[in-house]
N, C-alpha and C positions, 0 to 999 in steps of 0.2 A: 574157696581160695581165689575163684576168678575174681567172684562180685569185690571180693577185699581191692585185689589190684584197680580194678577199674574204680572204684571210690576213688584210690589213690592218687588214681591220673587222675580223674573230672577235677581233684579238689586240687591239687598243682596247677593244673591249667587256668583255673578259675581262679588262685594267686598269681599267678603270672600276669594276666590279664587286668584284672583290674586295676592297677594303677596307671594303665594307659586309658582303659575308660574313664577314670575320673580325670586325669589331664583332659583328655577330648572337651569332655563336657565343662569342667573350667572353663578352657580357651573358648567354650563357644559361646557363655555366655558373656562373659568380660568383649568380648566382639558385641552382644546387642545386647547389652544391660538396658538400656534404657528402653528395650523391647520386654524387656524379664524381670527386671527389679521394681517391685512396687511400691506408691508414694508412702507415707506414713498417716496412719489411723489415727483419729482422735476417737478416744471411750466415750460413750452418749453418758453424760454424769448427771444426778436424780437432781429434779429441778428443786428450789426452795420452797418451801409453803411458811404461809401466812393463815393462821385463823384461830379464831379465839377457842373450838371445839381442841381437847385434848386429843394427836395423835399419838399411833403406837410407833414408835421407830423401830425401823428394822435393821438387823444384823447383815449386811453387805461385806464380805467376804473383800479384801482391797484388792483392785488391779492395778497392774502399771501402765502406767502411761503409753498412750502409742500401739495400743495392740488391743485390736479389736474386735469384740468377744464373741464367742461362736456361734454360728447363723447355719439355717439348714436351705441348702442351695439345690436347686433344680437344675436338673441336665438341660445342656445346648440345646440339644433335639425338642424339648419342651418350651425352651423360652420364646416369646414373640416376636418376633423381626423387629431387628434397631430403629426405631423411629423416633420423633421426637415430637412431643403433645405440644407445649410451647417452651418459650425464652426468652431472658428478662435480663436488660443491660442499663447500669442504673452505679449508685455510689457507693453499693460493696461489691463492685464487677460482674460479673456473668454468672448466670444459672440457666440451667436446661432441666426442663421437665422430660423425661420422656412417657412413649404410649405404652413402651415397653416393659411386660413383667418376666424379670427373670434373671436380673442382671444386678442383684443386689449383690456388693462387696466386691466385682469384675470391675477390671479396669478396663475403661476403655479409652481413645482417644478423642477431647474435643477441639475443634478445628474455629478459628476465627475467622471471618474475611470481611475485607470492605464492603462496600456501595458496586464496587467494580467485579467483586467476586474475588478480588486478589487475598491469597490468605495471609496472615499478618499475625498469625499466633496458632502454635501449638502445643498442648500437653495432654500427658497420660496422666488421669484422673480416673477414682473410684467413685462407683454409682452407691450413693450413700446419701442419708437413707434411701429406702426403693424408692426410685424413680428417680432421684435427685440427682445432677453433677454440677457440683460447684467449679466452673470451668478456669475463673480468674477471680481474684482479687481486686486487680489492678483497674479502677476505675477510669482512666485514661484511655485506655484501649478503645471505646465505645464502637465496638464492630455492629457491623448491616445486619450480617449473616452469620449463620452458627451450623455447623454439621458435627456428626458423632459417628468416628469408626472405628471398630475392634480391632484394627492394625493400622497402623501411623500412613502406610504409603497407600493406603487404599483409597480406589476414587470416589469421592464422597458423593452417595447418592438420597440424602436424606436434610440437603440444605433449606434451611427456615429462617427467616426472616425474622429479625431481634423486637421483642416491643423492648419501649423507654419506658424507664422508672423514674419517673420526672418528682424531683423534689417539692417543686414549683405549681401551681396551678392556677389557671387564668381565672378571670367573672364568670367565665362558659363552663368552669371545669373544675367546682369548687370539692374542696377536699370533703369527701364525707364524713361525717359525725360516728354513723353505725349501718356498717354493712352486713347484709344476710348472705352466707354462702349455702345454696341448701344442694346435700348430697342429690347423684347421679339419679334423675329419671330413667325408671326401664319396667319393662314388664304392660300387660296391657289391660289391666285393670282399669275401671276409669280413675280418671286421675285431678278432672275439670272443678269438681265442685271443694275438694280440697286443698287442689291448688291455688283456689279464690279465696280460699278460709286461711291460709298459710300467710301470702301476701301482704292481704289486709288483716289481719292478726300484730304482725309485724311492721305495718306503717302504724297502725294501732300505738306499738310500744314503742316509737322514733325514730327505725329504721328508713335512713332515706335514698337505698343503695341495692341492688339487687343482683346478685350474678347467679346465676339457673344453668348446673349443669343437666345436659341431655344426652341422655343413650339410645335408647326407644323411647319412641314418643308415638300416641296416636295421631291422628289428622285435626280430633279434636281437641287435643292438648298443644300441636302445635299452633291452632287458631287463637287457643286461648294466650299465647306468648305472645303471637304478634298482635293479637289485640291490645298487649299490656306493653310491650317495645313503641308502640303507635299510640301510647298514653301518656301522663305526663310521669307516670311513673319512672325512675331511673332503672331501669332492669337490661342486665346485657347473658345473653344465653351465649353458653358455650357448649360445643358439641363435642361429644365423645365417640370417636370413630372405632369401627371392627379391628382397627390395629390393635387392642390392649383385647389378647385373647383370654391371660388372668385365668389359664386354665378353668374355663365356665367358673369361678368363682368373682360372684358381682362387686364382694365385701374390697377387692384389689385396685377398682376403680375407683370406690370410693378414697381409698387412701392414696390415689395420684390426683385427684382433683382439689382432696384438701391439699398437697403439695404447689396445686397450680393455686389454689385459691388464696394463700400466705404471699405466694412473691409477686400475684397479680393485683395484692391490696394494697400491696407496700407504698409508703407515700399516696396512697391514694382516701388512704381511711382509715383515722382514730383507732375503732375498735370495728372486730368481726365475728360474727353470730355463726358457727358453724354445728349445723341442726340440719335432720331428715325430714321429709317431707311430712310425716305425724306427729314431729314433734315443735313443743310450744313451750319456752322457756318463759316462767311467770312468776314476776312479786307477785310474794301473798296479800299484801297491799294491793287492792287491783286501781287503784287510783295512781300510785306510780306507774313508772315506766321503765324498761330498760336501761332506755337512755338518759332519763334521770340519776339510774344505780352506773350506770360508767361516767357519768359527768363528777358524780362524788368521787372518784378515783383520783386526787391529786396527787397520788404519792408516785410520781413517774415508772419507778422501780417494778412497781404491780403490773406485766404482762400477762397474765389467764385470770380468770374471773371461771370456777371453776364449782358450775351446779352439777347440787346430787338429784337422781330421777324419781319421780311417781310413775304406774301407770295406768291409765283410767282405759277398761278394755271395750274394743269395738267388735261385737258378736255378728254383726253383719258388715261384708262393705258395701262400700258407697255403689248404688244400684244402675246400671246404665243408661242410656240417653240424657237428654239437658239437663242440666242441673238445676236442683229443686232445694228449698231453704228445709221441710221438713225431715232430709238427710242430715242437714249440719252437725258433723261428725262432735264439734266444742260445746252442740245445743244438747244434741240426741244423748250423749252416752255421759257416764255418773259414777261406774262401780272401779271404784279407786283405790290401788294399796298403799301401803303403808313406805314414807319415805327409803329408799335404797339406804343399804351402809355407803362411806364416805369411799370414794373414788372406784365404786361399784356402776358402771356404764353412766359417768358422768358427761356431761357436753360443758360446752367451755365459749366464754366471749373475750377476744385474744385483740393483743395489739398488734398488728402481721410484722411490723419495722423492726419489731422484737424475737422475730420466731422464727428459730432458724431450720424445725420439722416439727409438722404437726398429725396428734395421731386422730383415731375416730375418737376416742375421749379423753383427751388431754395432749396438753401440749408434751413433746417429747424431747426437743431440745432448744433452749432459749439460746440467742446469739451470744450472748456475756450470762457469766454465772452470778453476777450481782441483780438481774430480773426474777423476778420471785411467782408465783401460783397466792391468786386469794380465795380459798374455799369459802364459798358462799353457805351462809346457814340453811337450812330447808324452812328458817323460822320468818327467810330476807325474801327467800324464791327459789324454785325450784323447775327441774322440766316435770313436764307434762305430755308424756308418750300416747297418744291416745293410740294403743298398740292393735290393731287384728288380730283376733285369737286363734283364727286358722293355719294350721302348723308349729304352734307356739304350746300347746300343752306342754310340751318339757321343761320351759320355764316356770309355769304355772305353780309348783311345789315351792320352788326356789321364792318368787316372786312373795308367798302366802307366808313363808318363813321371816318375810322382816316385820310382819303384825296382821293385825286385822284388817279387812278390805273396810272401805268406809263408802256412804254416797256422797260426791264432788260436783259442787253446783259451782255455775258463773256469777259473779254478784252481776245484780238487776242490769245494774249501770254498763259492765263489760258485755254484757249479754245483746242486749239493746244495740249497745254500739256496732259490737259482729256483725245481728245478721242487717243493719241498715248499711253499712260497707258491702255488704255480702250481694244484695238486693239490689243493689245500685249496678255494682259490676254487672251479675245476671244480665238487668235488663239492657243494660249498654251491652253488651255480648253480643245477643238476639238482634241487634240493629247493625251490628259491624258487621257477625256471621253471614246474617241476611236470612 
């Protein structure tokens, strides 16, 4: 009989009650809505493809508009301090990269300011995709300086310095044709003699444009950059600092760098090659080029250029001290499977002006829905992963499942050409290194 009574009270009290808690928390936040109320989401919508190969279309389930579908978010205490990688103020207004992983769908505040430091623009904006905040639109703005804080009145301790996205480009500064963005160096494998086989592989197929991001790097991979920075080579490295902690996972970095590496092309270059350091995107034709197959691309509309993978496996790696021609990873290895199914770890050459996030294989959201995906056949080109088999057995099944392994030779002519590119660098190395 007691336990009945006191039920009775708690649950009276707790009607009495409540309608004063919910007034409270009304009034409080109608007081700082604009601290509490979040902007509105756009749904990432499936890009269009183009290709003559039959696809399956898939059953897509509709959403609505504006509401943006569910993502699995890390706690605060795990994310890595707000910093910001770079930022790019240009004709569709402001974007900030950040270093920071962990703050995908969280609103945060980005802040504008002049030459002077004076701020001259604010709004609460979501970091979407990871790492991105599209801060303005408004291209008029053209702020110095850009800071990002997780509450409006806070003293911004993370201001960076805007680059321009310059429409325009002088005799000094002419627009590239095809630039290679190659994922984050790390680890300390050597890294010298394929980094010289990547390069020149790639000036090989038109590429006249280099941006190198780095994470860890040895002392000899770092000689080998400034060797290639102090050449007539265009190559600009960009460094990736300890701020993108990316929970020890490296795969995080890579998809902020391709975020830097879209709004850092823009206006700057036709199309962009975004490939790993083993891999080697190649007409079957080896007498074309690349840049042959984007120059046939008039149909303006066509933004990705979208290869399926081989991959021809490397049973050793590349062995330490100087580098030597009878490791050449493109000469040495041969045992090749059978082309991947369609959009199965494909790599992509993108028009960046058009790309409004890009993923490790594929583009993921075009600025307009009228830019389209060209699936390239495996019959036009293909990559070429020349993959290390150390740690990779569990693909190994998977991999043997799309056919037979075949042996994969270079025709004469490409072959010849590598390693006398290859040979050249070497010996100029040796003379720079000292």
């Amino acid at each position: 009989m007691r336990i009945r009574i006191k039920c009775l009270t708690f649950l009276i009290g707790f009607l009495v009650f409540l309608p004063f808690f919910c007034f409270y928390i009304g009034n409080f936040l109608s007081i700082n809505e604009d601290d509490y109320l979040d902007e509105e989401y756009e749904v990432l919508k499936s890009v269009e493809l183009i290709s003559v190969e039959q696809t399956t279309k898939s059953k897509l389930k509709s959403k609505p508009d504006n509401i943006i579908s569910k993502s699995v978010l890390i706690g605060y205490s795990n994310a890595d301090n707000l910093t910001i990688f770079s930022s790019f103020t240009g004709p569709k207004g402001t974007t900030v990269i950040l270093s920071s992983y962990g703050y995908l769908n969280r609103r945060v505040y980005c802040r504008l300011f002049d030459a002077n430091r004076k701020e001259i623009y604010q709004k609460a904006v979501s970091v979407f995709p990871e790492f991105t905040i599209k801060c303005s639109e408004d291209a008029s703005l053209r702020p110095a300086y850009v800071a990002v804080t997780i509450n409006k009145k806070d003293i911004p301790r993370n201001m960076k310095r805007m680059l321009s996205q310059e429409t325009k480009t002088t005799t000094s500064q002419k627009k590239s044709e095809l630039t290679v963005c190659l994922a984050p160096l790390f680890g300390e494998s050597p890294k010298v003699l394929m980094l010289i086989e990547f390069i020149e592989y790639y000036k090989l197929q038109g590429a006249d444009n280099f941006i190198i991001y780095s994470f860890k790097s040895t002392e000899e991979t770092k000689q080998l950059l400034s060797f290639y920075t102090n050449s007539s080579t265009n190559l600009e490295i960009i460094r990736i600092g300890n701020e993108t902690k990316c929970l020890n996972r490296h795969r995080c970095r890579h998809e902020m760098q391709l975020q830097d590496c879209v709004f850092r092309s823009q206006y700057k270059s036709d199309w962009v090659v975004t490939v790993d350091l083993d891999e080697r995107i190649m007409p079957i034709d080896e007498d074309s080029t690349l840049l042959s197959l984007t120059r046939k691309r008039r149909n303006s509309k066509i933004s990705e250029l979208r290869f399926r993978c081989q991959w021809t496996l490397r049973y050793s790696d590349v062995p330490p001290g100087p580098p030597q021609m009878e490791h050449l990873p493109m000469i040495v290895w041969h045992n090749t499977s059978h082309v991947a199914p369609q959009n199965h770890t494909t790599k992509s050459i993108i028009r960046p002006e058009n790309v409004d996030s890009m993923g490790v294989h594929g583009v993921q959201k075009f600025t307009d829905p009228k830019f389209i995906v060209e699936l390239i056949e495996p019959e036009v080109a293909v990559v070429r992963h020349y993959r290390y088999v150390e740690g990779w057995s569990f693909f190994l099944k998977e991999a043997e499942s799309f056919g037979e392994f075949f042996k994969f030779e270079l025709s004469t002519n490409l072959s010849r050409r590598i390693v006398k590119q290859v040979s050249m660098v070497i010996a100029s190395l040796s003379s720079f290194t000292g």
